[in-house]
Short mmCIF file of the C-alpha atoms (twelve columns), coordinates in Angstrom:
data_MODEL
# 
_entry.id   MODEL 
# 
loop_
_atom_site.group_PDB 
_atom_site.id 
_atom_site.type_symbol 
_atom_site.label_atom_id 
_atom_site.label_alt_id 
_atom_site.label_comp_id 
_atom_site.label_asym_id 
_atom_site.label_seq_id 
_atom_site.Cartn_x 
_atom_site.Cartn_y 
_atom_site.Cartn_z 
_atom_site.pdbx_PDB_model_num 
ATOM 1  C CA . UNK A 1  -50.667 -11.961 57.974 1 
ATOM 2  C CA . UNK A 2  -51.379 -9.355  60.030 1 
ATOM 3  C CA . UNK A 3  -51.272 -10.337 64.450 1 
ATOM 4  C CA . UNK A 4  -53.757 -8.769  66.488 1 
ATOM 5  C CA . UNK A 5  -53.937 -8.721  70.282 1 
ATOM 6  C CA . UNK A 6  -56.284 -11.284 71.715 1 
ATOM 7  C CA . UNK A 7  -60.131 -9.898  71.969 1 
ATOM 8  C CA . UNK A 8  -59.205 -6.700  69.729 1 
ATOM 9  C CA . UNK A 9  -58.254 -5.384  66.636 1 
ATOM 10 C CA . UNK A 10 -54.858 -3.650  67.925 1 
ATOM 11 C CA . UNK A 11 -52.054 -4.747  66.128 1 
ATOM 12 C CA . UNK A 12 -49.789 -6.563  68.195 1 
ATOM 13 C CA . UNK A 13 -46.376 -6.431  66.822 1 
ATOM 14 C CA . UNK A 14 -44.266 -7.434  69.756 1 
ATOM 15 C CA . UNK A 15 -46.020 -11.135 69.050 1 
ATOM 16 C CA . UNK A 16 -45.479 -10.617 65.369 1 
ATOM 17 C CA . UNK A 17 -41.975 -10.372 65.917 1 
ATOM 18 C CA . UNK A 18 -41.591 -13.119 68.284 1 
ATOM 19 C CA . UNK A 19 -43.442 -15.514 65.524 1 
ATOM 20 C CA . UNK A 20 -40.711 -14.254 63.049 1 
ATOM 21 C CA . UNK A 21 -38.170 -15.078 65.821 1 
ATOM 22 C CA . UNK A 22 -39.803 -18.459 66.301 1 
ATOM 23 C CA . UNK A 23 -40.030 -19.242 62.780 1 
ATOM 24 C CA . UNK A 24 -36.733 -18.254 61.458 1 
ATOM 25 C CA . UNK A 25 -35.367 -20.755 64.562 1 
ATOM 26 C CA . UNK A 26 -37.243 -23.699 62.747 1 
ATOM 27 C CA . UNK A 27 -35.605 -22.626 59.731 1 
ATOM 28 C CA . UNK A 28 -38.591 -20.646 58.016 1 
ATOM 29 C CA . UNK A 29 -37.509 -17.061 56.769 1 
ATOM 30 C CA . UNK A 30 -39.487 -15.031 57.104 1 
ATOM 31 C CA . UNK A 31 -39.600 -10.990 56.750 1 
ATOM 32 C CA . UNK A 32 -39.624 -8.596  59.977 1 
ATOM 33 C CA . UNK A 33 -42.731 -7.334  60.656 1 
ATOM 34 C CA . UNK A 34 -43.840 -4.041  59.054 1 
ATOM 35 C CA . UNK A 35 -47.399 -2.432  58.427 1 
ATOM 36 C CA . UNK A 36 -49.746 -0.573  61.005 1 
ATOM 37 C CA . UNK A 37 -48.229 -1.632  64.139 1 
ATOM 38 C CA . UNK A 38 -44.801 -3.098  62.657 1 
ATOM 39 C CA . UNK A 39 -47.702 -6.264  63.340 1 
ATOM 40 C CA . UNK A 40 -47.879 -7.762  59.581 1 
ATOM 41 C CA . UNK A 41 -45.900 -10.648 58.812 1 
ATOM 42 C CA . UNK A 42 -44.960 -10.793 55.029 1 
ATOM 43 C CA . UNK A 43 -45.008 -14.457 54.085 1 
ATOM 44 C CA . UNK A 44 -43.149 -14.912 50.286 1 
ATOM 45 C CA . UNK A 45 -42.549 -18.286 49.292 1 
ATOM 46 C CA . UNK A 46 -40.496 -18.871 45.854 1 
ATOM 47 C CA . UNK A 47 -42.322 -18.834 42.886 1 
ATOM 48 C CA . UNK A 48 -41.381 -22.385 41.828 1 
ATOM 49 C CA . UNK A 49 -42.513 -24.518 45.221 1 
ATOM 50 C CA . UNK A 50 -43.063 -28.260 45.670 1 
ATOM 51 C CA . UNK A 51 -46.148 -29.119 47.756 1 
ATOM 52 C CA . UNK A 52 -44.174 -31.110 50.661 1 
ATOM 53 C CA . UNK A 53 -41.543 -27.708 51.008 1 
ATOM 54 C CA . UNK A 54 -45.274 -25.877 51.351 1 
ATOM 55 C CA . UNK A 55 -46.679 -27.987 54.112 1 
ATOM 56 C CA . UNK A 56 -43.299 -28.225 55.693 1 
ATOM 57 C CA . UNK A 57 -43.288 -24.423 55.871 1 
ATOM 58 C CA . UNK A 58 -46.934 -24.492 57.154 1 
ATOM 59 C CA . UNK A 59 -46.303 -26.123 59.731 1 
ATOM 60 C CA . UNK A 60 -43.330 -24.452 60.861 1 
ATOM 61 C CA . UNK A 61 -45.181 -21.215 60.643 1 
ATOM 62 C CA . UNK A 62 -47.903 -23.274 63.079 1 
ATOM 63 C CA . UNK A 63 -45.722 -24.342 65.160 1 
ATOM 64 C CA . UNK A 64 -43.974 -20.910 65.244 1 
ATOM 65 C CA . UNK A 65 -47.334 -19.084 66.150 1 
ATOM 66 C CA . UNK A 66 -48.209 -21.551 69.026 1 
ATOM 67 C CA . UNK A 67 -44.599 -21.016 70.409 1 
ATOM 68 C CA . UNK A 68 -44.761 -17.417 70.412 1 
ATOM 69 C CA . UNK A 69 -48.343 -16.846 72.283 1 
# 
């Protein structure tokens, strides 16, 4: 997922990293950002995933993003 500043296409990777921070405080791990901008966040679930784990980790991530803007 790659974080963008408002009304551009800059990368924004000070907010990418404050979503990771956000996220990984919820209890969603998440990778640091890296890419163009250090502004992608790599999201890798586990191969074997139940649907409730997936919308529990949805909404952290959500939750994480609105937090962190």
């Amino acid at each position: 997922m790659h974080i963008i500043k408002k009304g551009s296409l800059e990368p924004d990777g000070q907010l990418a990293f404050r979503i990771v921070e956000e996220a990984i405080r919820k209890g969603l791990m998440l990778f640091a950002p890296v890419g163009f901008g250090g502004a992608t966040i790599k999201i890798c679930p586990p191969l074997v995933i139940d649907k409730d784990a997936v919308k529990d980790g949805i909404e952290a991530l959500r939750e994480s993003i609105k937090d962190a803007i």
